[in-house]
N, CA and C atoms of all chains as a GROMACS GRO file, in nm:
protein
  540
    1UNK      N    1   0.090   0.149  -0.099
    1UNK     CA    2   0.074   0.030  -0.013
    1UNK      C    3   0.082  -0.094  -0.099
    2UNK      N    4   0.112  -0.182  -0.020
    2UNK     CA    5   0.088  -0.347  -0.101
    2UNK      C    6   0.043  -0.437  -0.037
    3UNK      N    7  -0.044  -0.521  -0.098
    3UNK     CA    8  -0.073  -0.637  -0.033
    3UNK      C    9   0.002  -0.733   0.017
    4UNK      N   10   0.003  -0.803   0.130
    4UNK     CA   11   0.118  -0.872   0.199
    4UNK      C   12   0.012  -1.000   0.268
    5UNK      N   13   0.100  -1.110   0.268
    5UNK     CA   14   0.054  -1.236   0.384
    5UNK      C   15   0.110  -1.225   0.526
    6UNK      N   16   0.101  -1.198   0.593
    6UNK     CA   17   0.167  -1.229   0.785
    6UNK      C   18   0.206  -1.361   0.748
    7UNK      N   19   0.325  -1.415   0.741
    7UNK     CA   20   0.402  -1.543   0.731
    7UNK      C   21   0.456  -1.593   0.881
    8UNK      N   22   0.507  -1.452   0.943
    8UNK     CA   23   0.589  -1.517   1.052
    8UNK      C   24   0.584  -1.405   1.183
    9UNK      N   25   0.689  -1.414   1.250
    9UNK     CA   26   0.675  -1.293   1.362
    9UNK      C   27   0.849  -1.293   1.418
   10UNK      N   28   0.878  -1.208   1.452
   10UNK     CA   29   1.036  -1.183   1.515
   10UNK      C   30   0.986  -1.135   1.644
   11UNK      N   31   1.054  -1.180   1.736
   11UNK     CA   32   1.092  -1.177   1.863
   11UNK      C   33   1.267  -1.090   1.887
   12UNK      N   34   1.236  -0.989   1.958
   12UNK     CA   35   1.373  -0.945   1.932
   12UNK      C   36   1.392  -0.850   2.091
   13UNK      N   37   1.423  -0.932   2.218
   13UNK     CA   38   1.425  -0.851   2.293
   13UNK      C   39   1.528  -0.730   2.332
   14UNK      N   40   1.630  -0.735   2.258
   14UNK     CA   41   1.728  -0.635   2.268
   14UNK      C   42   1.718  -0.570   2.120
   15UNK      N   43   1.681  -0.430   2.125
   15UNK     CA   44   1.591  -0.340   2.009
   15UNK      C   45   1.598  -0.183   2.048
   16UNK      N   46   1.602  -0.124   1.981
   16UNK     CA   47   1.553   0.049   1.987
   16UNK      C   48   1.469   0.066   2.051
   17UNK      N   49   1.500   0.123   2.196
   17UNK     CA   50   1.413   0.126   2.252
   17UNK      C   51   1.240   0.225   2.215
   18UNK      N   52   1.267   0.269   2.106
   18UNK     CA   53   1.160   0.331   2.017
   18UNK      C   54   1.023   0.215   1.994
   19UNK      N   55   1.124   0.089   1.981
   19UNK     CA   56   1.039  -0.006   1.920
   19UNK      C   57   0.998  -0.119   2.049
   20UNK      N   58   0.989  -0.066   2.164
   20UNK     CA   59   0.985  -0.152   2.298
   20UNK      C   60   0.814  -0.211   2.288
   21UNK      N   61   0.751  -0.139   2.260
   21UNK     CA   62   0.620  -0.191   2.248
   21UNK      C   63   0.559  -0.227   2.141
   22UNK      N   64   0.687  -0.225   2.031
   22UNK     CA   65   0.603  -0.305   1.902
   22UNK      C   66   0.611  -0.455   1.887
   23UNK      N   67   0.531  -0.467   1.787
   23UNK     CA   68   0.527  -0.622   1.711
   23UNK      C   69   0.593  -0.674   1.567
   24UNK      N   70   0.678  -0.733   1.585
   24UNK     CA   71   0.745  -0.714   1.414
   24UNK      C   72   0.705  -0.873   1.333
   25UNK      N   73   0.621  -0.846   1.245
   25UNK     CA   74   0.572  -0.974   1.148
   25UNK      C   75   0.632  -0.958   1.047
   26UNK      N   76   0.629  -1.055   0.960
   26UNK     CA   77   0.739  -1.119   0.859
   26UNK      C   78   0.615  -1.120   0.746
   27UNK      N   79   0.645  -1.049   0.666
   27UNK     CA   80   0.535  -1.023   0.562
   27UNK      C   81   0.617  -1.086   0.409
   28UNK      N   82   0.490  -1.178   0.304
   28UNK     CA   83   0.569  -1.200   0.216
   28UNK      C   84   0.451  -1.098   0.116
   29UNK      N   85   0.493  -1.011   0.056
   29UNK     CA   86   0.398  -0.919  -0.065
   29UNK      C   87   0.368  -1.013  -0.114
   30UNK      N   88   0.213  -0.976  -0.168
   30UNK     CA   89   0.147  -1.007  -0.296
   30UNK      C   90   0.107  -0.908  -0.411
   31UNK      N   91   0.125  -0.986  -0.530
   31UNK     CA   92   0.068  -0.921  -0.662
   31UNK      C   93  -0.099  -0.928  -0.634
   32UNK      N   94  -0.127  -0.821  -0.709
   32UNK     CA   95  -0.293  -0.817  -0.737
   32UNK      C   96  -0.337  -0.944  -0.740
   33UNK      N   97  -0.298  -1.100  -0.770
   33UNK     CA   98  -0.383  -1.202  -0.793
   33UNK      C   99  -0.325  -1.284  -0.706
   34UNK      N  100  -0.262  -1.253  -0.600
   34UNK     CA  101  -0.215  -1.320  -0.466
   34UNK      C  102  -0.111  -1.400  -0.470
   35UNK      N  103  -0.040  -1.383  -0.580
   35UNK     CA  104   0.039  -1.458  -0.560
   35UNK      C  105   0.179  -1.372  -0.557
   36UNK      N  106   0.249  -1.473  -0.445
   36UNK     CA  107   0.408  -1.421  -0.385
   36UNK      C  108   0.504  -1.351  -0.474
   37UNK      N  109   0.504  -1.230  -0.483
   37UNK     CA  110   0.555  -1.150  -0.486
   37UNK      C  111   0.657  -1.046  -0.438
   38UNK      N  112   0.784  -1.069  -0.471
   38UNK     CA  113   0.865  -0.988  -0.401
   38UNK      C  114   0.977  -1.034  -0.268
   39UNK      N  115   1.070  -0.966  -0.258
   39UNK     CA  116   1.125  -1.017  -0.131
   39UNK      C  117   1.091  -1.064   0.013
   40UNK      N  118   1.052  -1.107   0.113
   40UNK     CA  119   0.974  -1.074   0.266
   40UNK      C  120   1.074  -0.995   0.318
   41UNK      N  121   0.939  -0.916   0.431
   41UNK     CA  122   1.032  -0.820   0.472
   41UNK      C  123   0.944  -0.831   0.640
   42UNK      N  124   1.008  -0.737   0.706
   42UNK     CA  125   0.974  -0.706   0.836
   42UNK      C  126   0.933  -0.585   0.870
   43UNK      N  127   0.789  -0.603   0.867
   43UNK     CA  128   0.709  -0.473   0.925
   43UNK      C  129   0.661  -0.493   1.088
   44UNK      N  130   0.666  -0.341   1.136
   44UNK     CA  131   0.554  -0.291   1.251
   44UNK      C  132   0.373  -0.311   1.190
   45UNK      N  133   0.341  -0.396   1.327
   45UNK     CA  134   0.186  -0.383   1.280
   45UNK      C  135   0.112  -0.260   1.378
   46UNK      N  136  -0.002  -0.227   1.336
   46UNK     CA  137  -0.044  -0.143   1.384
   46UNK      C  138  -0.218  -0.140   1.402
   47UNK      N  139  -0.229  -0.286   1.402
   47UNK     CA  140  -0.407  -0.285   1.344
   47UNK      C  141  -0.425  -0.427   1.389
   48UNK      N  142  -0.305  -0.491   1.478
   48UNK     CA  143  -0.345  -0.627   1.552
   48UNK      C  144  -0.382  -0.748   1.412
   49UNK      N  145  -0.272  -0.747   1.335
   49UNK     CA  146  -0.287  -0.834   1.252
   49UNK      C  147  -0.200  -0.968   1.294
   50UNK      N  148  -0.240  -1.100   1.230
   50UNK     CA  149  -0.199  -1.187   1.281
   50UNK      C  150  -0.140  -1.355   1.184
   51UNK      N  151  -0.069  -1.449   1.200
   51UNK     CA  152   0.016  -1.508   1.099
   51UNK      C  153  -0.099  -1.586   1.006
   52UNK      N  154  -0.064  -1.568   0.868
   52UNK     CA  155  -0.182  -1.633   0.820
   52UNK      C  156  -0.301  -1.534   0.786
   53UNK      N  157  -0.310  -1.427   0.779
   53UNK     CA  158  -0.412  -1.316   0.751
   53UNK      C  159  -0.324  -1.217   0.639
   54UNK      N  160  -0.432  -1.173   0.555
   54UNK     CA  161  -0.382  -1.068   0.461
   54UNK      C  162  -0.424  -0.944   0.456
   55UNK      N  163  -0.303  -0.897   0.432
   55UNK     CA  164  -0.277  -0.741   0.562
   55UNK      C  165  -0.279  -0.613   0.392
   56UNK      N  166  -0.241  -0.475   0.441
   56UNK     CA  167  -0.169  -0.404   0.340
   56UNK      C  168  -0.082  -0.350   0.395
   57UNK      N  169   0.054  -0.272   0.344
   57UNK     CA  170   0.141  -0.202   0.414
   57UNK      C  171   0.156  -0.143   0.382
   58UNK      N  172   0.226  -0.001   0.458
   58UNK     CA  173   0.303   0.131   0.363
   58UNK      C  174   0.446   0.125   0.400
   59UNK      N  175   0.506   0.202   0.320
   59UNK     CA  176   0.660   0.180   0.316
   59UNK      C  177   0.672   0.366   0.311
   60UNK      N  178   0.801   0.346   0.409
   60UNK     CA  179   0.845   0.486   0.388
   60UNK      C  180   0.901   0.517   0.510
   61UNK      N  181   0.856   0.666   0.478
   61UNK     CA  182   0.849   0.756   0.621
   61UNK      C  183   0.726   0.735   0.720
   62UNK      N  184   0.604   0.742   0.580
   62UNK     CA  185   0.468   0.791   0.682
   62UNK      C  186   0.448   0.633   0.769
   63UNK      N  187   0.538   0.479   0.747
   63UNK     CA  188   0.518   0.402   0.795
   63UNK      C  189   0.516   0.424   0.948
   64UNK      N  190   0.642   0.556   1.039
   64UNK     CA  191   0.571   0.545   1.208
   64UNK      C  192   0.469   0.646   1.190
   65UNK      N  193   0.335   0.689   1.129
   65UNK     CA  194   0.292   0.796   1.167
   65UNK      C  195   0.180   0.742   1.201
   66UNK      N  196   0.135   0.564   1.205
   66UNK     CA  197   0.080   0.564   1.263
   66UNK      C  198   0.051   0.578   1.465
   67UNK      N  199   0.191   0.552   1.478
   67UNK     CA  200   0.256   0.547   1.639
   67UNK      C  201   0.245   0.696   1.670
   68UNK      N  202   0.188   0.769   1.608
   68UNK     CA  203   0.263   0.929   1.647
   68UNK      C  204   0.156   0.985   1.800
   69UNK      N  205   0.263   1.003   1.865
   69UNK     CA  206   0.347   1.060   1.908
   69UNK      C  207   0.508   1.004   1.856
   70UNK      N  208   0.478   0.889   1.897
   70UNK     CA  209   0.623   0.810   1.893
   70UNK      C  210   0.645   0.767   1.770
   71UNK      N  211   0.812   0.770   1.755
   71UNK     CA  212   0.855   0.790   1.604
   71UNK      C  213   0.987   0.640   1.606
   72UNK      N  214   0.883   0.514   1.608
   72UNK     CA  215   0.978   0.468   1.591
   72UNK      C  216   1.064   0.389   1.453
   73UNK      N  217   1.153   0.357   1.415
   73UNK     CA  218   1.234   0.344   1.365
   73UNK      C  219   1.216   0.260   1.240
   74UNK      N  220   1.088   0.263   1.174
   74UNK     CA  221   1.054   0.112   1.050
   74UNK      C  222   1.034   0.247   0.924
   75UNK      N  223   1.022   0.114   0.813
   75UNK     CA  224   1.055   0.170   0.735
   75UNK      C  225   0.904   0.088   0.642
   76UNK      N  226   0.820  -0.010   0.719
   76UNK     CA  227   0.699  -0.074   0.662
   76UNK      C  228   0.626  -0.116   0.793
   77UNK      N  229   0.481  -0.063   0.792
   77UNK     CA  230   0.402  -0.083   0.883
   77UNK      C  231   0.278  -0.157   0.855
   78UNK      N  232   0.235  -0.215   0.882
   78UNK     CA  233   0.084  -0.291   0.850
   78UNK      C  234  -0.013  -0.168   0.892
   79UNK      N  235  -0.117  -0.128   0.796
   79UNK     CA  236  -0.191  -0.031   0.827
   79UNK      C  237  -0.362  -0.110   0.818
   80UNK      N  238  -0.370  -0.242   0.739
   80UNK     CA  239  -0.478  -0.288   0.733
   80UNK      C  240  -0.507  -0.420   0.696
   81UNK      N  241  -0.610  -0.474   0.764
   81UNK     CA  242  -0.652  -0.631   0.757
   81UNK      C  243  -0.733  -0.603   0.630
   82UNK      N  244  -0.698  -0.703   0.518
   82UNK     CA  245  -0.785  -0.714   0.452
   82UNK      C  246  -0.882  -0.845   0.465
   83UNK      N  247  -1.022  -0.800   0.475
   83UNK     CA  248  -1.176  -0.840   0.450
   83UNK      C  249  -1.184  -0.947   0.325
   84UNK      N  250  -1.168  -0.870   0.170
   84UNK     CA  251  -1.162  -0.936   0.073
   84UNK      C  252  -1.071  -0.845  -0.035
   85UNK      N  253  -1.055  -0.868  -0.157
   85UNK     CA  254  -1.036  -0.816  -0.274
   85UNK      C  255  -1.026  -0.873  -0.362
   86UNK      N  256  -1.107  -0.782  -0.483
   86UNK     CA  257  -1.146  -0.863  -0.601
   86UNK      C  258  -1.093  -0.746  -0.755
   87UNK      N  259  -1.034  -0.872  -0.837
   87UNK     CA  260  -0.974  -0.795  -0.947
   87UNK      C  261  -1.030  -0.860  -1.057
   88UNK      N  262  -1.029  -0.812  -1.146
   88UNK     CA  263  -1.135  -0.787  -1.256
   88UNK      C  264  -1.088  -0.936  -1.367
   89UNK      N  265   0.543   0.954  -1.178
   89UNK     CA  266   0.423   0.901  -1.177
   89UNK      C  267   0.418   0.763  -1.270
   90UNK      N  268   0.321   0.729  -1.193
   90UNK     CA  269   0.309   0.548  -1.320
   90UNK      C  270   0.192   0.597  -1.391
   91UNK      N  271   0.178   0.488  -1.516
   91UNK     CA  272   0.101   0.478  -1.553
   91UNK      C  273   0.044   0.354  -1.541
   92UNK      N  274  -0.080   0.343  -1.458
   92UNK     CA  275  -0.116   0.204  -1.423
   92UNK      C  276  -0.275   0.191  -1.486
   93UNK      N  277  -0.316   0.069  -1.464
   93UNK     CA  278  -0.497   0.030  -1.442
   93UNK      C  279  -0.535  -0.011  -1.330
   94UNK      N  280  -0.609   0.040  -1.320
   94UNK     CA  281  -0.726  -0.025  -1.171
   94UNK      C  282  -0.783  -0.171  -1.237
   95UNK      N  283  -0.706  -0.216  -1.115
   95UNK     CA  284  -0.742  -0.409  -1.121
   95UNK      C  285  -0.879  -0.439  -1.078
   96UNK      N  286  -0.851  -0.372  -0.969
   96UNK     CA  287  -0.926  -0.410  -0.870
   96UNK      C  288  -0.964  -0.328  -0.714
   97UNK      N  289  -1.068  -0.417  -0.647
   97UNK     CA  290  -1.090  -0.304  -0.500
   97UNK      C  291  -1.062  -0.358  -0.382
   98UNK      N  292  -0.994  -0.279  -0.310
   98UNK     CA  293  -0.974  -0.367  -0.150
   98UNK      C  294  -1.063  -0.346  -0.050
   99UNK      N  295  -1.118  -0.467   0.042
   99UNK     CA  296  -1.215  -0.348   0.119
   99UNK      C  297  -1.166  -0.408   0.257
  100UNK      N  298  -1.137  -0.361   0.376
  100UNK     CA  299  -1.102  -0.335   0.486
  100UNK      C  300  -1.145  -0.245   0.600
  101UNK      N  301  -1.190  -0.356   0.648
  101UNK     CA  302  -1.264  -0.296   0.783
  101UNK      C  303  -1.208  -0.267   0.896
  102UNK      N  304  -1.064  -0.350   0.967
  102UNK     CA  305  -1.044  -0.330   1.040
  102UNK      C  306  -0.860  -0.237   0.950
  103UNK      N  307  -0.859  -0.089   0.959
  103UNK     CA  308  -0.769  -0.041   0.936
  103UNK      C  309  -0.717   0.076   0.997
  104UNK      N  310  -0.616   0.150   0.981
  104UNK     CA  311  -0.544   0.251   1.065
  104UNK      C  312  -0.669   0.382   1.051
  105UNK      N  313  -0.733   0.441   1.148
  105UNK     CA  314  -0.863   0.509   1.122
  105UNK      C  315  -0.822   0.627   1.064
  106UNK      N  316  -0.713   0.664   1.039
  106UNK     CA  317  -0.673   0.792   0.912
  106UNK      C  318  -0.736   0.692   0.759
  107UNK      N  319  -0.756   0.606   0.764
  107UNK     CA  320  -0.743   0.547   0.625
  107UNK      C  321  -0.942   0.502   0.588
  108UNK      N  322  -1.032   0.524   0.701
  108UNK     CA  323  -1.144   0.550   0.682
  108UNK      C  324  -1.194   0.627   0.644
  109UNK      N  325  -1.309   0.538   0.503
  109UNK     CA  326  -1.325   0.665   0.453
  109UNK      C  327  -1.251   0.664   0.272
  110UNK      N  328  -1.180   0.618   0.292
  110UNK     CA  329  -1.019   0.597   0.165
  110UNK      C  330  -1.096   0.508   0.134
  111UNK      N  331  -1.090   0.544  -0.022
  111UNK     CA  332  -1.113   0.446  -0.102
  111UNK      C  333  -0.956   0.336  -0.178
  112UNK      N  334  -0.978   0.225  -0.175
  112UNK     CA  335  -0.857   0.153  -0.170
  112UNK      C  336  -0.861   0.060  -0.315
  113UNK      N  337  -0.780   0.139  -0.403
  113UNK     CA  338  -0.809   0.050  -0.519
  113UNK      C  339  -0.640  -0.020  -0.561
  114UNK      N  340  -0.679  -0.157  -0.668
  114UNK     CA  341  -0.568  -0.242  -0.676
  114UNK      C  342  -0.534  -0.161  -0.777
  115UNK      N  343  -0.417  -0.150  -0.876
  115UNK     CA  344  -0.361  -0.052  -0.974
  115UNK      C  345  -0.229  -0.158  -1.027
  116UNK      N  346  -0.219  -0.186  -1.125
  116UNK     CA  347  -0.121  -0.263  -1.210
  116UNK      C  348  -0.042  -0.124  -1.294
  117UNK      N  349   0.080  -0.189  -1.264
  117UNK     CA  350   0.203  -0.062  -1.324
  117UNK      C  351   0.187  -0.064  -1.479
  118UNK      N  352   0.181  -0.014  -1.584
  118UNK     CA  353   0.186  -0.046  -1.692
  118UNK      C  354   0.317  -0.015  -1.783
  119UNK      N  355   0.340  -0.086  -1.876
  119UNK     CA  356   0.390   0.008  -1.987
  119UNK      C  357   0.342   0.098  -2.068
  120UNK      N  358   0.407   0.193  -2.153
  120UNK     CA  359   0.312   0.293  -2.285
  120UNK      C  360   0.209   0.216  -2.350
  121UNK      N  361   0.291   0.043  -2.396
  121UNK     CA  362   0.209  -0.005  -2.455
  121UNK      C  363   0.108  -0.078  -2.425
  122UNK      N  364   0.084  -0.051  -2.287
  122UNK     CA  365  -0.047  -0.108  -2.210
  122UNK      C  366  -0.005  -0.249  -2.171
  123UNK      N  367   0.150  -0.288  -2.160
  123UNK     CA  368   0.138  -0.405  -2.131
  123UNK      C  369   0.187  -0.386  -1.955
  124UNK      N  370   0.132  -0.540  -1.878
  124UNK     CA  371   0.128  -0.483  -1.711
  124UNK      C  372   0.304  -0.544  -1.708
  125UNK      N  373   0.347  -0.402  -1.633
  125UNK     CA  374   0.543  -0.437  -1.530
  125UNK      C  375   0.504  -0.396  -1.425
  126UNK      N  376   0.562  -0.522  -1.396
  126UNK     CA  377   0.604  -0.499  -1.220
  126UNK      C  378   0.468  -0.530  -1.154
  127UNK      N  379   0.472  -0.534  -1.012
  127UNK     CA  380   0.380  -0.609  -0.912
  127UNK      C  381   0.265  -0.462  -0.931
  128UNK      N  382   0.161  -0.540  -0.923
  128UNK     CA  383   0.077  -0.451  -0.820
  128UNK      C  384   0.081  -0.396  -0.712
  129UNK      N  385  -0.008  -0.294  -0.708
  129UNK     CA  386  -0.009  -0.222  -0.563
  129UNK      C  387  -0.144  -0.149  -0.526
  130UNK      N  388  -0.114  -0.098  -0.427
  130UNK     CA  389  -0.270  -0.029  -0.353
  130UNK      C  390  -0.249   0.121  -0.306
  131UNK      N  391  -0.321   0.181  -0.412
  131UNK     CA  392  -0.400   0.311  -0.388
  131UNK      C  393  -0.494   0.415  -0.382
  132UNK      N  394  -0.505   0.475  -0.260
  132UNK     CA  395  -0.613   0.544  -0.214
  132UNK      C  396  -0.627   0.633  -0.372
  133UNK      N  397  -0.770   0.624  -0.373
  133UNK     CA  398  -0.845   0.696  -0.507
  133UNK      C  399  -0.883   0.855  -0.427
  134UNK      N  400  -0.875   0.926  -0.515
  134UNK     CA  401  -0.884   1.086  -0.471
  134UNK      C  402  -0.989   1.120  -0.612
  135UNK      N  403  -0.988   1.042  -0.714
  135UNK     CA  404  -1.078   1.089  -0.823
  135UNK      C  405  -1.165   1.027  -0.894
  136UNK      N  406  -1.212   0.953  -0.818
  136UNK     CA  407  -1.341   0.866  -0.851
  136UNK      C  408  -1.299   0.771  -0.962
  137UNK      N  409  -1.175   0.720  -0.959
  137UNK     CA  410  -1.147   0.626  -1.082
  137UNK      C  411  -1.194   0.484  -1.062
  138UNK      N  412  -1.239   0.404  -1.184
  138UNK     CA  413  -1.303   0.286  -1.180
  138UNK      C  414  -1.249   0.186  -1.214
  139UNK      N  415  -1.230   0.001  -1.185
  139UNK     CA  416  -1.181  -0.086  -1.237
  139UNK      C  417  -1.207  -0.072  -1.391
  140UNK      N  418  -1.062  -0.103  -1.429
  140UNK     CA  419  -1.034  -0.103  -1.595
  140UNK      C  420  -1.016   0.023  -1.666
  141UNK      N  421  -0.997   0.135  -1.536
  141UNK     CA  422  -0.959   0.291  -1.619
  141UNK      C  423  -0.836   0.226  -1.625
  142UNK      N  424  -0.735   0.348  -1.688
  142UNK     CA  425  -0.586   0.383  -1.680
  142UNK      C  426  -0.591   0.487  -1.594
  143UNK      N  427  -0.522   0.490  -1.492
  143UNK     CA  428  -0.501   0.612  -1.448
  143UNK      C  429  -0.356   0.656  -1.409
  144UNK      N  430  -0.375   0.793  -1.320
  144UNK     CA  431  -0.209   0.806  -1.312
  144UNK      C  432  -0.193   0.828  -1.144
  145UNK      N  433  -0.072   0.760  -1.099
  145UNK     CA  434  -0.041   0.691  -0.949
  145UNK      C  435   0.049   0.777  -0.901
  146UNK      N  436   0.071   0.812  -0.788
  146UNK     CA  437   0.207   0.902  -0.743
  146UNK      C  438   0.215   0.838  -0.638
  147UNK      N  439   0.378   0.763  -0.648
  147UNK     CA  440   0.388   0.694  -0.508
  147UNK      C  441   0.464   0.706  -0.452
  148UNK      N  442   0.451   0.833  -0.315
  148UNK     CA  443   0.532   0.899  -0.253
  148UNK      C  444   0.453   0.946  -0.150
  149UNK      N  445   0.499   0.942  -0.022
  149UNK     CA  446   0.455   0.922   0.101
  149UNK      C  447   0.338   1.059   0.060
  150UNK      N  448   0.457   1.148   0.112
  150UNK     CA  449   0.406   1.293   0.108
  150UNK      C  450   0.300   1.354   0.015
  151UNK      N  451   0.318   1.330  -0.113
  151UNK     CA  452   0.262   1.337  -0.222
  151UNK      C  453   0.057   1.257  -0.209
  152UNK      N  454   0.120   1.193  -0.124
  152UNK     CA  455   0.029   1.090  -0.162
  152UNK      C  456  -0.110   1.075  -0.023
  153UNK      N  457  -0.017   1.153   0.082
  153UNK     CA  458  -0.088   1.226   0.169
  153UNK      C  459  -0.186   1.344   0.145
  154UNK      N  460  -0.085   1.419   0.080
  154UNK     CA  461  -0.177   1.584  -0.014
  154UNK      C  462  -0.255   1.518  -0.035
  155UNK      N  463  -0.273   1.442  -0.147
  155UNK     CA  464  -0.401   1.384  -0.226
  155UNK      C  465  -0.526   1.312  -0.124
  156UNK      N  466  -0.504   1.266  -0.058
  156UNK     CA  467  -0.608   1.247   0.062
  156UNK      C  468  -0.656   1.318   0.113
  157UNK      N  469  -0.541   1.457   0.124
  157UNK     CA  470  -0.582   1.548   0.212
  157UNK      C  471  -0.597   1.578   0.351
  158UNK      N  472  -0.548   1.434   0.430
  158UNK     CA  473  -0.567   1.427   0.551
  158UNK      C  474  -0.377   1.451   0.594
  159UNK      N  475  -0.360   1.537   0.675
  159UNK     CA  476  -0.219   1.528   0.747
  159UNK      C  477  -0.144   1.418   0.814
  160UNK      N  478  -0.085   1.363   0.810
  160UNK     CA  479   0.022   1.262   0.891
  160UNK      C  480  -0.079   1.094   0.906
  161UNK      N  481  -0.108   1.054   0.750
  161UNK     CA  482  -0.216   0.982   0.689
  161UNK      C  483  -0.079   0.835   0.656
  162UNK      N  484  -0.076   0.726   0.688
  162UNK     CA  485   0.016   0.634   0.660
  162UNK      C  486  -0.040   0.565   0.510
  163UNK      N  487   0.002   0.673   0.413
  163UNK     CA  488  -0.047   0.651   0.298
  163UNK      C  489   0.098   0.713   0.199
  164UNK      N  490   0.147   0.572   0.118
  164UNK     CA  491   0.256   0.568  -0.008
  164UNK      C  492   0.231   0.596  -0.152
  165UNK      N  493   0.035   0.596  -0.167
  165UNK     CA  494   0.045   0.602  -0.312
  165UNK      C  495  -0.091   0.650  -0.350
  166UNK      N  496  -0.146   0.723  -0.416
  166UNK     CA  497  -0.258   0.746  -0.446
  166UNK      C  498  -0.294   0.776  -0.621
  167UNK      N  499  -0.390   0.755  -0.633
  167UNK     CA  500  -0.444   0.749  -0.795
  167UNK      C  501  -0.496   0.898  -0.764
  168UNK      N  502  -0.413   1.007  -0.846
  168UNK     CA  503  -0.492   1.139  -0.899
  168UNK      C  504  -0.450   1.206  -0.994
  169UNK      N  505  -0.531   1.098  -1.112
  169UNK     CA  506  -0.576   1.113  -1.165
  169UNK      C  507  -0.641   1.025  -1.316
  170UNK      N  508  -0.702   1.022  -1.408
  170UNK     CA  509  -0.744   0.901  -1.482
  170UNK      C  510  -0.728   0.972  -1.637
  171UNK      N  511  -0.639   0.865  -1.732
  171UNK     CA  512  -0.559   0.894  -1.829
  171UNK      C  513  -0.674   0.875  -1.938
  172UNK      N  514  -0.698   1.010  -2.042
  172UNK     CA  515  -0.755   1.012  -2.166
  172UNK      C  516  -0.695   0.953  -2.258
  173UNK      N  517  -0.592   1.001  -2.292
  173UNK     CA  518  -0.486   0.956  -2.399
  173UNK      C  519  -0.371   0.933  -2.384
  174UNK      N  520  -0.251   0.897  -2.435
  174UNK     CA  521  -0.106   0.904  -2.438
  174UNK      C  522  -0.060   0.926  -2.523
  175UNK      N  523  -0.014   1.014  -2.578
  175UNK     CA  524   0.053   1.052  -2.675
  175UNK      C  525   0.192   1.000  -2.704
  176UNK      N  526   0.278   0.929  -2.735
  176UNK     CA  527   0.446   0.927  -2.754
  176UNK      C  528   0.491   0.903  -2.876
  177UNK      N  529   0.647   0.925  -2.903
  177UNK     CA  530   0.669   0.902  -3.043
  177UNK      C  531   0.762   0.708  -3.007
  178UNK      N  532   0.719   0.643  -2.947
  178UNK     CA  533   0.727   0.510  -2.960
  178UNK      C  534   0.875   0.509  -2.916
  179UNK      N  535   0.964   0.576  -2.901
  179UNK     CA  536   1.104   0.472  -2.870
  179UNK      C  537   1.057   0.436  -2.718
  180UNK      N  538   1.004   0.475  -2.645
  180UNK     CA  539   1.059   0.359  -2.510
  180UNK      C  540   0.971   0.255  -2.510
   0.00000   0.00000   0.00000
């Protein structure tokens, strides 16, 4: 997983219909000390996260297993709001 | 596998409820020579490792599920296990 900011949100009404009831936010990664890191990308959230909050994500496969039954089509999902975190 | 250090801890309350329970630690990629490459990242601890070990990361969906132990767990990376020594003969 990585730490990410919710920057933005996509609106996309013509989509896989796999993905009819998702939400797609615009995540920019962060390094351990918060700062911007990495390309932005577009994840499924899954934990009602929102623009301006710092999230974590997984990348992969296991990214639809939170939807399971339904298997839809991402490849990065928001699995968690982060509270705080602290590095040494 | 990397060889990383635990930075740091994440704590999260509101998360995917396979992931309660998971301990969520920050982990910096390292080099041999202990110097930090590449971004950080976040993984579920399976072996009680502490900020400022070295430990060792496997970051792969599947892999990284086993180590939790929980089945169809939206988890990419987990720390199992925490590095005594390194041995190498220095070229990389």
């Amino acid at each position: 997983m990585q730490l990410a900011r919710v920057i933005g949100e996509v609106v996309a009404s013509v989509k896989d219909v796999n993905l009819a009831a998702a939400t797609l936010l615009v995540l920019q990664p962060l390094s351990a000390s918060g700062e911007p890191a990495g390309r932005t990308l577009v994840a499924l959230d899954s934990v009602g996260a929102g623009v301006g909050e710092t999230v974590f994500f997984v990348r992969g496969r296991e990214a639809a297993f939170p939807f399971y039954p339904a298997e839809p089509p991402t490849d990065a999902t928001i699995v968690g709001i982060v509270d705080h975190w602290s590095t040494e | 596998m990397q060889i990383c250090r635990v930075v740091g801890t994440v704590v999260s309350t509101q998360k995917n409820r396979k992931l309660h329970g998971a301990k969520l630690m920050l982990v910096q990629p390292l080099t041999l020579d202990g110097e930090a490459r590449g971004v950080g990242l976040l993984a579920i601890d399976s072996v009680g490792a502490g900020v400022g070990e070295r430990v060792l990361v496997v970051i792969e969906g599947k892999a990284a599920g086993d180590a939790l132990g929980r089945k169809g767990t939206a988890v990419d990376a987990a720390i199992i296990g925490i590095v005594d020594t390194i041995e190498h003969d220095g070229t990389a």
